[in-house]
C-alpha positions in Angstrom: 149.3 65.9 58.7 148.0 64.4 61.9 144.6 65.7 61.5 144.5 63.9 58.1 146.0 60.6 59.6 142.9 60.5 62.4 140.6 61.5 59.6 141.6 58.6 57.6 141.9 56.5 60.5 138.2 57.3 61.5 137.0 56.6 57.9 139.0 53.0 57.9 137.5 52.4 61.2 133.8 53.3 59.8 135.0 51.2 57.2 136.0 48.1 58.7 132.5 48.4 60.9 130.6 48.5 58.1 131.9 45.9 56.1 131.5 43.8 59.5 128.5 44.7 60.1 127.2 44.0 57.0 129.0 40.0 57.0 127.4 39.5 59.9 123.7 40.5 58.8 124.3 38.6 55.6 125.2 35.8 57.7 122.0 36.3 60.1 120.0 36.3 57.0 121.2 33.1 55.6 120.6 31.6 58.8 117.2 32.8 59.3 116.7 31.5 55.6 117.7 28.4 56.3 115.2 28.3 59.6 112.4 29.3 57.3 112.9 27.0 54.8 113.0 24.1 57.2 110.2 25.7 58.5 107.7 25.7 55.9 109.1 22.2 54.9 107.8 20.7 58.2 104.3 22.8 57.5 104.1 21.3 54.3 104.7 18.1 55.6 101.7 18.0 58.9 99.1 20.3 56.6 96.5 18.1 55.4 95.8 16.8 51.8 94.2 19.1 49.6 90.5 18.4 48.7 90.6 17.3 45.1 87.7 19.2 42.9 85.9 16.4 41.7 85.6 18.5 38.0 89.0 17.5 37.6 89.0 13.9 37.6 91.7 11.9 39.7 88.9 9.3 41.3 91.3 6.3 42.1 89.4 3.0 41.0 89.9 -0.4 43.1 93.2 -1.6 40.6 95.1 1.7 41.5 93.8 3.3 38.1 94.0 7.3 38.2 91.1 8.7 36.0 92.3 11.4 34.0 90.1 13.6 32.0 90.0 13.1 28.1 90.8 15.8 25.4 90.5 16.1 22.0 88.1 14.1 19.4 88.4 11.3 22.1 86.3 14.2 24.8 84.2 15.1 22.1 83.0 11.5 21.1 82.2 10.2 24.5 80.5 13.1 25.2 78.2 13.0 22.0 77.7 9.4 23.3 76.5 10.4 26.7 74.3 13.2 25.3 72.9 10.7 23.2 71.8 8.6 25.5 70.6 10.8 28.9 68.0 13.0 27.2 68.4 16.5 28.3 71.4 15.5 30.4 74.7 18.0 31.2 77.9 16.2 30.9 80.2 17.6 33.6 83.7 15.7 32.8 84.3 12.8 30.4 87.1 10.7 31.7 89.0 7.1 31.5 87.0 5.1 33.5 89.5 3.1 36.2 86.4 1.1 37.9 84.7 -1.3 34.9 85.7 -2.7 31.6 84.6 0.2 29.7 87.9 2.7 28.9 85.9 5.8 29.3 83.0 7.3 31.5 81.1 10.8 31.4 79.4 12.2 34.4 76.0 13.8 33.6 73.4 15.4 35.6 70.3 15.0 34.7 67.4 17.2 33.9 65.3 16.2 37.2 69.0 16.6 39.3 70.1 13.2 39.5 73.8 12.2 38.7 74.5 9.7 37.0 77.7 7.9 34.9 77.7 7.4 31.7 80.2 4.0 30.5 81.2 4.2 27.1 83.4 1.5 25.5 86.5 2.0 22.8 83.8 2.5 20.0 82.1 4.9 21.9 78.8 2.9 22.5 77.0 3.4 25.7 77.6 0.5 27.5 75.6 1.8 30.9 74.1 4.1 32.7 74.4 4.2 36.5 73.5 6.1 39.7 76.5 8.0 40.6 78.4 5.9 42.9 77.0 2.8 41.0 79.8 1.3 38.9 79.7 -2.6 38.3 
């Protein structure tokens, strides 16, 4: 009987360290969770803004305007209207237009190279061509 009694005793004891052992790792890893997260918070806060890719839209115009890019018939119809007009020209985005009075521009490069912006109005007329960089 006292062999079994320090057998069980032993077992309780392996027991109890394990179950100790095994709090205080949990515990550990919350804390080291924690430190991470705050961590990669403060990265996220000092890393620099991401470079936008300029095939995406998002230009801000002077009134605080964020050009999105269009979709649908409205994509397709500005588009024909640019094509229309700049001979030979690839439109590269068609988008609101946040800098004139036109409501929607497309940006084409032209055969030779050039860039230019294409202003179309709510009819989809061209309303003007002009060097990239060039709105009114």
């Amino acid at each position: 009987m006292p062999a079994l009694r320090n057998k069980l005793t032993v077992l309780a004891a392996i027991g109890a360290a394990a179950l100790g052992g095994s709090a205080i790792a949990n515990a550990a890893t919350s804390s080291n969770s924690t430190s991470t997260t705050a961590g990669t918070a403060a990265q996220t806060q000092q890393a620099p803004p991401q470079q936008r890719d300029p095939s995406m839209g998002g230009h801000v115009g002077a009134n605080g305007e964020v050009e999105k890019l269009l979709t649908g018939d409205t994509a397709a119809k500005v588009k024909a209207a640019a094509e229309a007009k700049v001979s030979g020209g690839t439109v590269e985005r068609v988008e609101n237009d946040a800098d004139s009075s036109s409501p929607y521009e497309a940006h084409v490069t032209k055969a030779d190279g050039s860039e230019v912006v294409v202003l179309v109005d709510s009819n989809f007329n061209v309303t003007a061509v002009n060097a990239m960089g060039g709105h009114p």
